[in-house]
ROSE-4610 file (N, C-alpha, C; in Angstrom, 1 decimal, always signed):
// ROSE-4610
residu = [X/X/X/X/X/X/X/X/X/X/X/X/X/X/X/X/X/X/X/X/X/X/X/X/X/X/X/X/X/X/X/X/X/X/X/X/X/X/X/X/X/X/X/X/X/X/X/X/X/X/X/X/X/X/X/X/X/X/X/X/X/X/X/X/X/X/X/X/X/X/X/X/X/X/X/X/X/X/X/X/X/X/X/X/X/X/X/X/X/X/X/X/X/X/X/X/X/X/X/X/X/X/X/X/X/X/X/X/X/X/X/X/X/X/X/X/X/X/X/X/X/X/X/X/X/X/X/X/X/X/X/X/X/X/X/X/X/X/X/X/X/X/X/X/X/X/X/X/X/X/X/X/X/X/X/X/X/X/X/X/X/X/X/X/X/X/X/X/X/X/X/X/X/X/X/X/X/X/X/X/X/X/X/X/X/X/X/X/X/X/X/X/X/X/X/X/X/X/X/X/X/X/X/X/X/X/X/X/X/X/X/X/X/X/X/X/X/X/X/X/X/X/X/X/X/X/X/X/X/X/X/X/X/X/X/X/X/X/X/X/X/X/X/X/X/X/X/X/X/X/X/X/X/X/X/X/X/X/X/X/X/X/X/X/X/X/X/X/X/X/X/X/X/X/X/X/X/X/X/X/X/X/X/X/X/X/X/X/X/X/X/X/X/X/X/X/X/X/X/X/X/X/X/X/X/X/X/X/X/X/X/X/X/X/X/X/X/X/X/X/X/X/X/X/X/X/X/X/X/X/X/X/X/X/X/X/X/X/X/X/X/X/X/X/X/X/X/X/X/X/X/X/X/X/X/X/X/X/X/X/X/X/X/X/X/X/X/X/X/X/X/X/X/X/X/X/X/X/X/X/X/X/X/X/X/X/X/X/X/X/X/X/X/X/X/X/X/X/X/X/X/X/X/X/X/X/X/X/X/X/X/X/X/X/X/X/X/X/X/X/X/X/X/X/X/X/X/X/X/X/X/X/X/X/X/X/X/X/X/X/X/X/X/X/X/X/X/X/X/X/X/X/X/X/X/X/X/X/X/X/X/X/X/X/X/X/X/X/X/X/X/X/X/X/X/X/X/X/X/X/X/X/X/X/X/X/X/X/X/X/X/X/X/X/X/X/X/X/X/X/X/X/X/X/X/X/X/X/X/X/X/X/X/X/X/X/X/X/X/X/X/X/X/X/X/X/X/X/X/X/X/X/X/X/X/X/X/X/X/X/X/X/X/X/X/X]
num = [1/1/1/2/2/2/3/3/3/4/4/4/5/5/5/6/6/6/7/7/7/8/8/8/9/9/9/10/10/10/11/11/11/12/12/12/13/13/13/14/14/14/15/15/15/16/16/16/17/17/17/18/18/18/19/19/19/20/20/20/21/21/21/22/22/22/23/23/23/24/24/24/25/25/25/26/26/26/27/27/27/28/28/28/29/29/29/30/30/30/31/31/31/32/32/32/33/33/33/34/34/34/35/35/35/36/36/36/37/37/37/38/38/38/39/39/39/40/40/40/41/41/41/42/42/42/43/43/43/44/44/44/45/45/45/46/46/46/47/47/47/48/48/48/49/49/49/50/50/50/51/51/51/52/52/52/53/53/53/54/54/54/55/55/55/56/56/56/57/57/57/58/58/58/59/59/59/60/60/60/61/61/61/62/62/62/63/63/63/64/64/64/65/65/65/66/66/66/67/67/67/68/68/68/69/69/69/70/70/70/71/71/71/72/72/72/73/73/73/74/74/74/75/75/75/76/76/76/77/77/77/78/78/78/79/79/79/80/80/80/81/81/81/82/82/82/83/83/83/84/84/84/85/85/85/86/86/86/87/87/87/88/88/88/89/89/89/90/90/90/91/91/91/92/92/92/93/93/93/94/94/94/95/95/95/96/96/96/97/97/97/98/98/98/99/99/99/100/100/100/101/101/101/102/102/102/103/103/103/104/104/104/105/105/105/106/106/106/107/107/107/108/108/108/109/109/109/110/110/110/111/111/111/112/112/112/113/113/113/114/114/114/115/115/115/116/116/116/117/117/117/118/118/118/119/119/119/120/120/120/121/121/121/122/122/122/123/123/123/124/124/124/125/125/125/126/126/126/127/127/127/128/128/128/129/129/129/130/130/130/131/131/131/132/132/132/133/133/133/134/134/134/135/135/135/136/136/136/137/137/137/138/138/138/139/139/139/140/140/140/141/141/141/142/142/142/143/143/143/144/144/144/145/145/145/146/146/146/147/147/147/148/148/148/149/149/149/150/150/150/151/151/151/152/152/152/153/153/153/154/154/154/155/155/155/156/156/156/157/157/157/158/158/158/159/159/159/160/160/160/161/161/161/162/162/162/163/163/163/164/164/164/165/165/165/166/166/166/167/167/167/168/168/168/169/169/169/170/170/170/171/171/171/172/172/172/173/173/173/174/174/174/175/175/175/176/176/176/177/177/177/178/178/178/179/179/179/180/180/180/181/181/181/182/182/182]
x = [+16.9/+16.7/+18.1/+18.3/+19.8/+19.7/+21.2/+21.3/+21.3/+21.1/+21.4/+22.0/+22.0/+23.8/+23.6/+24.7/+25.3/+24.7/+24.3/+23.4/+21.9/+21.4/+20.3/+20.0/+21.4/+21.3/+22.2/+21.5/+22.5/+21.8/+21.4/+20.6/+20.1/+18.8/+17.7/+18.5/+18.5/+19.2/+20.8/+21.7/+22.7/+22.5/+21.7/+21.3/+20.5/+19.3/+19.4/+20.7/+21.5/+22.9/+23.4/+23.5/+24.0/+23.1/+22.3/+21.1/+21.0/+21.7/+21.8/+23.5/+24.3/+25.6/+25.4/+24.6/+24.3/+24.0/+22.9/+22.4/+23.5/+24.0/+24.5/+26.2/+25.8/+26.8/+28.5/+28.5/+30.0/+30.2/+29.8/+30.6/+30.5/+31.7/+31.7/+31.0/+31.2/+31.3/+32.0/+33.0/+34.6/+34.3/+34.0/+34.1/+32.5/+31.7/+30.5/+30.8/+31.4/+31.4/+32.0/+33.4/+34.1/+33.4/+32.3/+31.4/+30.7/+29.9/+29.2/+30.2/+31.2/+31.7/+32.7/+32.5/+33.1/+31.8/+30.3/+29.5/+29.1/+29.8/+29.6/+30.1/+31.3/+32.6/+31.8/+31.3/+31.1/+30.0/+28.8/+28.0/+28.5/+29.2/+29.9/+29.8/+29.1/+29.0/+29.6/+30.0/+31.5/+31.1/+29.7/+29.6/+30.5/+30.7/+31.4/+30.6/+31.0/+30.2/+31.5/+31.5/+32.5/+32.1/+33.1/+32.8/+32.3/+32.1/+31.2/+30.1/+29.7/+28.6/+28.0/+28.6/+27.6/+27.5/+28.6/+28.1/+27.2/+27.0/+25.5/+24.6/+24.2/+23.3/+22.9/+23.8/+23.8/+23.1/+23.8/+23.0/+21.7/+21.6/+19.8/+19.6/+20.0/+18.4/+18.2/+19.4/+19.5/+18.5/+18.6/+17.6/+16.2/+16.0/+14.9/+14.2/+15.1/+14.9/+14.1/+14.9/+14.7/+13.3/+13.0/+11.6/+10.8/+11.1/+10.1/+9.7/+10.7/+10.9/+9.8/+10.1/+9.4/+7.9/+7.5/+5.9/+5.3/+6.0/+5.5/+5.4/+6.1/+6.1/+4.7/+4.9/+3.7/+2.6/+2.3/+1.4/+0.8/+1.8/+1.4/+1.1/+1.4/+1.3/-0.4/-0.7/-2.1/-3.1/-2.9/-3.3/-3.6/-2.5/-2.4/-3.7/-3.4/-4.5/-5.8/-5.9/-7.3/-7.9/-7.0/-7.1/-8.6/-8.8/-10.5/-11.8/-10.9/-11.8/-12.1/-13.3/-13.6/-12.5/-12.3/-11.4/-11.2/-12.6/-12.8/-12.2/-11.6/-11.6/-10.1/-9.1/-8.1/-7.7/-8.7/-8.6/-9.1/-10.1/-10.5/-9.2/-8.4/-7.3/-5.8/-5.9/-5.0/-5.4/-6.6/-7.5/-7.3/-7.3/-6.8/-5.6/-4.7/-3.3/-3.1/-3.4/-3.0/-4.0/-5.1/-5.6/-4.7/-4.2/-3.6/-1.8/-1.6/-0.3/-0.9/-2.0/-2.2/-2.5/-2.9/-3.4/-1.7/-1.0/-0.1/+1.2/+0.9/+1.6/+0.9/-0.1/-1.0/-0.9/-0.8/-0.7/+1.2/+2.0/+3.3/+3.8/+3.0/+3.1/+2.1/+1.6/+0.9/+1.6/+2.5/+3.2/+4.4/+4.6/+6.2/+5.7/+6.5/+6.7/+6.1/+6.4/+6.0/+5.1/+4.1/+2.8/+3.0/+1.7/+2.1/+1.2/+2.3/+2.0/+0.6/+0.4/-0.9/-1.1/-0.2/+0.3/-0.6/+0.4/+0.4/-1.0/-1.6/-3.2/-3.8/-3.9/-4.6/-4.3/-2.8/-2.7/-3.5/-3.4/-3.9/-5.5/-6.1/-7.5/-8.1/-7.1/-7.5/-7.1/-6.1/-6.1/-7.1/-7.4/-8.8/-10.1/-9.7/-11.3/-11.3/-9.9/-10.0/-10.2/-9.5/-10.0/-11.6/-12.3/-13.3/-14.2/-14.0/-14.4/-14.1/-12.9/-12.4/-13.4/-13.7/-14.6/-15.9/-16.4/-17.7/-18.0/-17.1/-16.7/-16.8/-16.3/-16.0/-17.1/-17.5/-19.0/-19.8/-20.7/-21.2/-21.1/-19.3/-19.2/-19.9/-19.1/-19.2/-21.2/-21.4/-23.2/-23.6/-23.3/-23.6/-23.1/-22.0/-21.4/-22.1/-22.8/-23.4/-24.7/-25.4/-26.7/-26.9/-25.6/-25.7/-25.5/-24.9/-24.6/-25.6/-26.4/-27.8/-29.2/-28.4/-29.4/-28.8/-28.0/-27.2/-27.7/-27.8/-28.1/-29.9/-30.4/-31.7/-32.0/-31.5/-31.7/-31.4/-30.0/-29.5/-30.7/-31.0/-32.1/-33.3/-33.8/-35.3/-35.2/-33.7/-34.1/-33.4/-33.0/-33.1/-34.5/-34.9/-36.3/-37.4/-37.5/-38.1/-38.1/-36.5/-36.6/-36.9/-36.7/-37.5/-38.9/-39.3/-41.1/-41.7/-40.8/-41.0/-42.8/-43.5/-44.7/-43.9/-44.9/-44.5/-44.4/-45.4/-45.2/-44.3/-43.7/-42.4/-41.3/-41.5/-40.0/-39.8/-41.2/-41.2/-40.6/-41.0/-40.3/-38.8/-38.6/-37.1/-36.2/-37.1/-36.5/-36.5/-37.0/-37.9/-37.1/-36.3/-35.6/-34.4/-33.8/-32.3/-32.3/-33.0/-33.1/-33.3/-33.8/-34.3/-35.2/-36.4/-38.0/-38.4/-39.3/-39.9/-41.4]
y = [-20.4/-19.0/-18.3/-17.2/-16.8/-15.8/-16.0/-14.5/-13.1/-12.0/-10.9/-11.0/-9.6/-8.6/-7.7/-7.5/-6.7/-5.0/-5.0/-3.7/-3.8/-5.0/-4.7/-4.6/-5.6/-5.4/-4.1/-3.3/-1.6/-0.5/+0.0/+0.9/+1.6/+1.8/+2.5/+3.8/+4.5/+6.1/+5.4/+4.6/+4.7/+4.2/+2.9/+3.0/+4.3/+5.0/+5.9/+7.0/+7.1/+7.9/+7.1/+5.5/+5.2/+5.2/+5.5/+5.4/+7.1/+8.0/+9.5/+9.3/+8.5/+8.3/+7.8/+6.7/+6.1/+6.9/+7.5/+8.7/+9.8/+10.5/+11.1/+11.3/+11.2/+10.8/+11.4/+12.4/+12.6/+11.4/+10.8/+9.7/+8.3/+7.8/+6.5/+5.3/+3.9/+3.1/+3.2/+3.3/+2.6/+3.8/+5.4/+6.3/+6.5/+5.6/+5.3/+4.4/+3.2/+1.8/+2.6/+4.0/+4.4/+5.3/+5.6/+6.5/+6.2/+5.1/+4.1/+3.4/+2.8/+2.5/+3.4/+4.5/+5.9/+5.8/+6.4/+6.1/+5.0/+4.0/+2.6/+3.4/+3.7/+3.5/+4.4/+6.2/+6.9/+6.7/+5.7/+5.3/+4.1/+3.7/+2.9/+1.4/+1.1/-0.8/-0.9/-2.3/-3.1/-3.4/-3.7/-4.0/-3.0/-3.8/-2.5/-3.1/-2.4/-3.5/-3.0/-4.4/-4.1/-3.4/-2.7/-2.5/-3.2/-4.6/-5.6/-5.7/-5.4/-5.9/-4.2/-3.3/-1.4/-2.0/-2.4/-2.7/-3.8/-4.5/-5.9/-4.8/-4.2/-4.1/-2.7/-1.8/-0.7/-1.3/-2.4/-3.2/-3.8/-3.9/-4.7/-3.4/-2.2/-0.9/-0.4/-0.8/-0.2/-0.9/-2.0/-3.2/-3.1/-2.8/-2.5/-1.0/-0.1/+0.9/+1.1/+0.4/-0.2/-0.7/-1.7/-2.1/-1.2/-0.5/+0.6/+1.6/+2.1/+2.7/+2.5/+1.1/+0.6/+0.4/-0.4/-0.2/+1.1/+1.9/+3.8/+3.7/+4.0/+4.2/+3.2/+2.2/+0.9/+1.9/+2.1/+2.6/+4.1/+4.6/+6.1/+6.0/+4.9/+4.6/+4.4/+3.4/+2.8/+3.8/+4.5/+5.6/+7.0/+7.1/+8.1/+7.9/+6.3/+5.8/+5.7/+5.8/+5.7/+6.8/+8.4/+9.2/+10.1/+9.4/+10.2/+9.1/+8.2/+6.6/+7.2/+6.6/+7.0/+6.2/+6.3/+6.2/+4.3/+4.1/+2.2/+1.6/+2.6/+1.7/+1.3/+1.9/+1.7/+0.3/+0.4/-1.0/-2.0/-1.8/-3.1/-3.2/-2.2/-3.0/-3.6/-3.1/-3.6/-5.2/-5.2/-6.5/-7.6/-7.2/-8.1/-8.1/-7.7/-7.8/-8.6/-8.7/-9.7/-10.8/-11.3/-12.2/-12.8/-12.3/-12.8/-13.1/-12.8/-13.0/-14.7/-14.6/-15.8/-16.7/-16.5/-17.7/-18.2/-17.2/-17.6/-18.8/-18.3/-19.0/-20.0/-20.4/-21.9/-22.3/-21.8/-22.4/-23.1/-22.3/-22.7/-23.8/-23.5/-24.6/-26.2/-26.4/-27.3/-27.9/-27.4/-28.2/-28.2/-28.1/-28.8/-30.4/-31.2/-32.4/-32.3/-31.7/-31.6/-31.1/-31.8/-31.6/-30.0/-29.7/-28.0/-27.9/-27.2/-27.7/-27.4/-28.3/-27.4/-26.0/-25.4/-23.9/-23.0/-23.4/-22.5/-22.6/-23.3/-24.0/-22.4/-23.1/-22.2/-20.6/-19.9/-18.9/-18.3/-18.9/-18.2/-18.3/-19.7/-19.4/-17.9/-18.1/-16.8/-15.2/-15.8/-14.3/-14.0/-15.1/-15.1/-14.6/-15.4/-14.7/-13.7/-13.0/-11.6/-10.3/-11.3/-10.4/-9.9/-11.6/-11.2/-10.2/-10.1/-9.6/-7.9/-7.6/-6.3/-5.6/-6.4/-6.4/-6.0/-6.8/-6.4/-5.3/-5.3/-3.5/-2.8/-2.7/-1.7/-1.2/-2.6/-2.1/-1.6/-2.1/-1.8/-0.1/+0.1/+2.0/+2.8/+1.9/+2.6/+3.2/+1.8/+2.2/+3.4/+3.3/+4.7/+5.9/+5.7/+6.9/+7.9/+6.4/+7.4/+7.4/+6.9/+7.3/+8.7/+8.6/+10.2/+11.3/+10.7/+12.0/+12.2/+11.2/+11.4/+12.5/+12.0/+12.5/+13.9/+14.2/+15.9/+16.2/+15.9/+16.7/+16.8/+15.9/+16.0/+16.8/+17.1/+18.6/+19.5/+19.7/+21.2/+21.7/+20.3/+20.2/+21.0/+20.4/+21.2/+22.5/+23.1/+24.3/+25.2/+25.1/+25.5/+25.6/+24.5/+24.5/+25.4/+25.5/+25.8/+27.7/+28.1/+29.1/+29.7/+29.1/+29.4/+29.6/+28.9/+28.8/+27.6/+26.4/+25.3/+25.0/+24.3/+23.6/+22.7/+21.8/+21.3/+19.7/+19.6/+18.5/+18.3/+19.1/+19.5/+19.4/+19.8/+19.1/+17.9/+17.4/+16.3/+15.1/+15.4/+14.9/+14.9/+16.0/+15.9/+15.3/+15.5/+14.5/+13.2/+12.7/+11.5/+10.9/+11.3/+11.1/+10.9/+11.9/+12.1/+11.1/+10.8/+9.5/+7.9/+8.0/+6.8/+5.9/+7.2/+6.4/+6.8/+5.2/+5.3/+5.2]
z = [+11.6/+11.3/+11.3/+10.3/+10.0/+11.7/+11.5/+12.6/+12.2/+13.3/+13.1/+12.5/+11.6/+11.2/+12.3/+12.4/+13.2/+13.3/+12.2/+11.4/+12.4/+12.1/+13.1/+14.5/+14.8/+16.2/+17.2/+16.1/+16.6/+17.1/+18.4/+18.6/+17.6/+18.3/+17.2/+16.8/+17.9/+17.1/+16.7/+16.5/+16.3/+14.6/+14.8/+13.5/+11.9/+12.6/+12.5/+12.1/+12.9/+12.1/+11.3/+10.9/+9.7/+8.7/+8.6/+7.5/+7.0/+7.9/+7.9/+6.9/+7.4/+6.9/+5.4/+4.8/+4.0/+3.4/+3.7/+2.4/+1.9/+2.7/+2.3/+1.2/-0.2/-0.8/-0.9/+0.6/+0.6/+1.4/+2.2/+2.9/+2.4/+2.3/+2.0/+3.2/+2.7/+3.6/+4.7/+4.7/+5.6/+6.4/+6.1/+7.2/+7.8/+7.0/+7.6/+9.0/+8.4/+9.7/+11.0/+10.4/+11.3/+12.2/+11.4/+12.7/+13.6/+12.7/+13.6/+14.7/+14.4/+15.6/+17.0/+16.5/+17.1/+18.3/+17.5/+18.3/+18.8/+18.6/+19.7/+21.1/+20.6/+21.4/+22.6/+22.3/+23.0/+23.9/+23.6/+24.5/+25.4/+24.9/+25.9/+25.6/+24.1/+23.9/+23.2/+23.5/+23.0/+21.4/+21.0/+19.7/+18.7/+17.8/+16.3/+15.1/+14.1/+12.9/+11.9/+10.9/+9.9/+8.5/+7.8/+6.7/+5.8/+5.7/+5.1/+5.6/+6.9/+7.5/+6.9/+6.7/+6.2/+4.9/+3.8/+2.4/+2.5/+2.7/+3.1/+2.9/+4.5/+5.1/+3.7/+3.7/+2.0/+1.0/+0.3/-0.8/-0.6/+0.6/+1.0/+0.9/+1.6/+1.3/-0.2/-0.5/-2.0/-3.0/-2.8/-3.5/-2.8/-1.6/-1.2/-1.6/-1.3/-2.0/-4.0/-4.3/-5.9/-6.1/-5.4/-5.6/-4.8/-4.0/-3.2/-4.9/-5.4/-6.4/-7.5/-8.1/-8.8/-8.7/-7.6/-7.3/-7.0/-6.4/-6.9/-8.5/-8.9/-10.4/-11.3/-10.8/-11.6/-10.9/-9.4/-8.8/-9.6/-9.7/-10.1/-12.1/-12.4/-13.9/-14.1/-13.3/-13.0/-12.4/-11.2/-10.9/-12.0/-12.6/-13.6/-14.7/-14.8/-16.2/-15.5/-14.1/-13.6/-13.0/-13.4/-12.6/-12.5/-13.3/-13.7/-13.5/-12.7/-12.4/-10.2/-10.2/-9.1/-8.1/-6.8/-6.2/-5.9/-5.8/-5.7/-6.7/-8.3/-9.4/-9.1/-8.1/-7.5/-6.6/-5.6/-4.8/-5.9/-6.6/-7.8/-7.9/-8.4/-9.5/-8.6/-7.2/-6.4/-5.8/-5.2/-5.2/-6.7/-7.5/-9.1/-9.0/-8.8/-8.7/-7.7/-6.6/-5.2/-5.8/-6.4/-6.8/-7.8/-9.1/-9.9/-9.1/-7.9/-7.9/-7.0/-6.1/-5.0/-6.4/-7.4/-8.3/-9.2/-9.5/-9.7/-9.1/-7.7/-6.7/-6.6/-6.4/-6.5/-7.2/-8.4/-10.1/-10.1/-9.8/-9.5/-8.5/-7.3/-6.5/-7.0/-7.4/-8.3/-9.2/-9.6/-10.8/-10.8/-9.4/-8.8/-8.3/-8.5/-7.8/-6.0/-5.8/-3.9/-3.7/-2.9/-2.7/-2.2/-2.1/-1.6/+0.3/+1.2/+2.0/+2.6/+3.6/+4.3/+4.6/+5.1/+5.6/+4.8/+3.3/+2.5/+1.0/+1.7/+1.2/+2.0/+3.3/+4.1/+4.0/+4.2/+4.2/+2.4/+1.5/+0.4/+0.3/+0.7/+0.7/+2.1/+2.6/+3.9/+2.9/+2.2/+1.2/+0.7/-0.3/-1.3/-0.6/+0.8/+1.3/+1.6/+2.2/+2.4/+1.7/+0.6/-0.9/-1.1/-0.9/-1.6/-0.2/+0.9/+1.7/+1.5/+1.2/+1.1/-0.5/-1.4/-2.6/-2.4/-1.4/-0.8/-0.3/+0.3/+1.6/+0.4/-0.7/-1.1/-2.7/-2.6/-3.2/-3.0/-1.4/-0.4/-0.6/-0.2/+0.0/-1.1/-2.5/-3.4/-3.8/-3.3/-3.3/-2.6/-1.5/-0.3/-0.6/-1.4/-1.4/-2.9/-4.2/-5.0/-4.1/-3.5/-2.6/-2.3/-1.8/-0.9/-1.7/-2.7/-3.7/-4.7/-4.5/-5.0/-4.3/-2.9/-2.0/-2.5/-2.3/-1.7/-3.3/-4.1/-5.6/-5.5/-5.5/-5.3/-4.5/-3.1/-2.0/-2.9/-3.6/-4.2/-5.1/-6.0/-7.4/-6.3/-5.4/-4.6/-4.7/-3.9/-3.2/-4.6/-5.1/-6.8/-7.7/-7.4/-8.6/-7.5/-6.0/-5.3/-5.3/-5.8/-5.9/-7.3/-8.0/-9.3/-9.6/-8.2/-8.2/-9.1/-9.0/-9.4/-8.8/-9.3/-8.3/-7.9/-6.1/-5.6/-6.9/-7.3/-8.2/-9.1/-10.0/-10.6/-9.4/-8.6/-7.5/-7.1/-6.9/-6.5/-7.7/-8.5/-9.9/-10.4/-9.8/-10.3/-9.5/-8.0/-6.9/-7.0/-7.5/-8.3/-9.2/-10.2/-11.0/-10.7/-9.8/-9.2/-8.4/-7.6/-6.5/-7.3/-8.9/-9.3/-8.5/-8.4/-7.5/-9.0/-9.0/-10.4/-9.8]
């Protein structure tokens, strides 16, 4: 296993003020590392970190940052095109996306020379199945959730047709319909 950088193994709040240093685009690196290790100095630990070890640890958030970036954007693209799609049509299509990436990786590891290991057998069929479990959950909701909005319209439909002076038979009918009791 690689070691720390020096970056992580830096108090929470001291790290914190480099990540306050980092963003902020009047300061460089070098008077970044120099703060950070000012505040070494003033709490009193011997650690410092070098100006290679701020540019590293800079280019990993920046690259992480980047792909943060990017799956917002794919997210909000998809969302955008589904914004008039009830809220499940969302996890369907995030559920299809983690299926199609676990099938890709199986499919890739398969047609390498090296067997694929046991590990990585098991962790993806535990994906798959959590998939297909999180599918169910969320059909299940989606059923309950038009139920009840069946129910709550069918109530509004009564005490509407009731004030109109609907007969009870005519209510009962329309309640009948909205509910899909045949």
């Amino acid at each position: 296993m690689p070691r720390k950088s020096s970056i992580d193994l830096l108090p929470d709040e001291i790290r914190d003020a480099l990540h306050a240093l980092l963003r902020d685009p009047a300061v460089g690196q070098v008077e970044a590392a120099q703060r950070v290790n000012a505040l070494l100095a003033a709490e009193g630990h011997d650690q410092r970190v070098s100006k290679s070890a701020v540019n590293r640890y800079s280019q990993r958030m920046d690259a992480i940052g980047e792909k943060m970036r990017q799956s917002r954007q794919i997210a909000e693209m998809w969302i955008g095109k589904l914004g008039n799609q009830p809220q499940g049509q969302v996890g369907k299509l995030l559920n299809e996306f983690t299926r199609t990436m676990a099938f890709e990786t199986a499919l890739t590891m398969s047609e390498g020379e090296d067997p694929v290991p046991p590990k990585l057998l098991k962790e993806l069929s535990l994906a798959i199945k959590h998939l297909e479990e999180a599918a169910s959950v969320n059909e299940k909701r989606e059923r309950e959730i038009r139920q009840l909005a069946a129910e709550e319209a069918a109530a509004a439909a009564e005490t509407v047709a009731k004030q109109q002076g609907l007969t009870r038979e005519g209510v009962k009918a329309i309640k009948e319909q909205i509910l899909g009791i045949a």
